[in-house]
C-alpha positions, 0 to 999 in steps of 0.5 A: 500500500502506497502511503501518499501523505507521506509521499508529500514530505517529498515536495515542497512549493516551488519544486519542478515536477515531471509527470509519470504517464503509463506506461513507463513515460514521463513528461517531456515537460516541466510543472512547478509545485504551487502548494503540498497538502500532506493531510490529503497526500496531494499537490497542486502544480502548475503545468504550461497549461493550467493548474493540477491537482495530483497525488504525490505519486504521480510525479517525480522532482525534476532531475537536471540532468535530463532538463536538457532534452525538453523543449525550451518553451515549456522549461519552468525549471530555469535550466540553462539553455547552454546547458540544453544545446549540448543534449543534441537535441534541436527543438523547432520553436521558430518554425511552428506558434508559440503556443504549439509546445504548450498545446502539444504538452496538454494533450500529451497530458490527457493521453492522446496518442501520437497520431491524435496529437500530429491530428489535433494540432495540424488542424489548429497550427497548419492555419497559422503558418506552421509547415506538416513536416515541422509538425510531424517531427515536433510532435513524433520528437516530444512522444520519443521523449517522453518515452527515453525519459521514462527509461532514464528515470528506471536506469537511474533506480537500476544503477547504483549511486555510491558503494552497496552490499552485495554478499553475506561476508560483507563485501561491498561493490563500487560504482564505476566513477567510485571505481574511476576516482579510487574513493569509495561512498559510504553506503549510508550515507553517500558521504565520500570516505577516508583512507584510514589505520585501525589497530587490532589486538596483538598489534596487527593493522588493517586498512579501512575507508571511514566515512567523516559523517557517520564513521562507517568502516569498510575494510579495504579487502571487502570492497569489490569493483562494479562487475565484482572484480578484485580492486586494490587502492 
């Protein structure tokens, strides 16, 4: 069972949203929370297109580093646009209305199809100046999107963000970039470790990584690289 209430300690007023969408997608645009009611465990947010009501599982906080493939004209996130050009992704907001991405968005929104949204907005924006061919990969671009963000939101989950338990002898893995920079995280709490001597009885010494935060200890010898290979530091 979902506990929504407490999903909404998640979110605070202000925040930029992404909405899931199934199956597996997520909004190739972004809303801004406007109020967090946890006693209802829903939010109000604004999206390009007019205020929501959601329950907090509905959308996710908008992570930066997927903010540079959505279409600039629908960005309420305040990214930078530098930061958006070097995704590869080039939207057309010359050759089609203003309002066209913002159109697009609600009915992306209510569930229209691919083909009902080419359909719908042809029939609005062709009048107004916008070429077919603008149209079609505008629109066949913002589906592909919401389908490619839906599966980095997954990767995110699936690959692991700082050093995890992987054995009941206690052996841990690192990430790649762990791997890469040669200091591990702390599974705790994230924290980068240190290198440091702990004295055993009769004198002996073993090596461990300590997190500052926390003080987790990890014994240098238990600590696996990603694919589970031996790794000495």
């Amino acid at each position: 069972m979902i506990d929504f209430w407490k999903l909404t300690e998640d979110f605070k007023s202000g925040d930029p949203v992404q909405k899931y969408m199934p199956p597996g997608q997520l909004s190739p645009f972004v809303g801004r929370v406007l109020a967090v009611h946890p006693g209802l465990g829903c939010l109000d947010v604004q999206w390009p297109f007019g205020v929501e009501r959601v329950v907090s599982d509905e959308v996710v906080r908008v992570n930066p580093e997927l903010m540079r493939f959505l279409p600039p004209t629908l960005d309420q996130s305040y990214s930078s646009y530098d930061t958006r050009k070097a995704s590869g992704v080039t939207w057309r907001t010359i050759e089609v209305p203003a309002g066209f991405h913002r159109d697009l968005a609600a009915l992306w929104h209510k569930g229209a199809d691919e083909v009902t949204a080419y359909d719908t907005l042809w029939r609005k924006h062709a009048v107004l100046g916008a070429q077919d061919d603008a149209i079609k990969d505008e629109v066949a671009r913002f589906y592909l999107a919401a389908r490619n963000l839906g599966v980095l939101r997954i990767n995110q989950f699936v690959n692991k963000m700082a050093t995890y338990w992987v054995a009941q002898n206690r052996q841990y893995r690192v990430t790649q970039e762990e791997l890469v920079s040669r200091k591990p995280n702390c599974p705790k709490c994230g924290t980068p470790m240190r290198r440091t001597t702990y004295k055993m009885d009769k004198g002996a010494r073993i090596r461990l990584w300590a997190c500052p935060k926390d003080l987790y200890l990890l014994k240098a010898t238990a600590i696996l690289g990603p694919d589970g290979q031996p790794v000495e530091w």
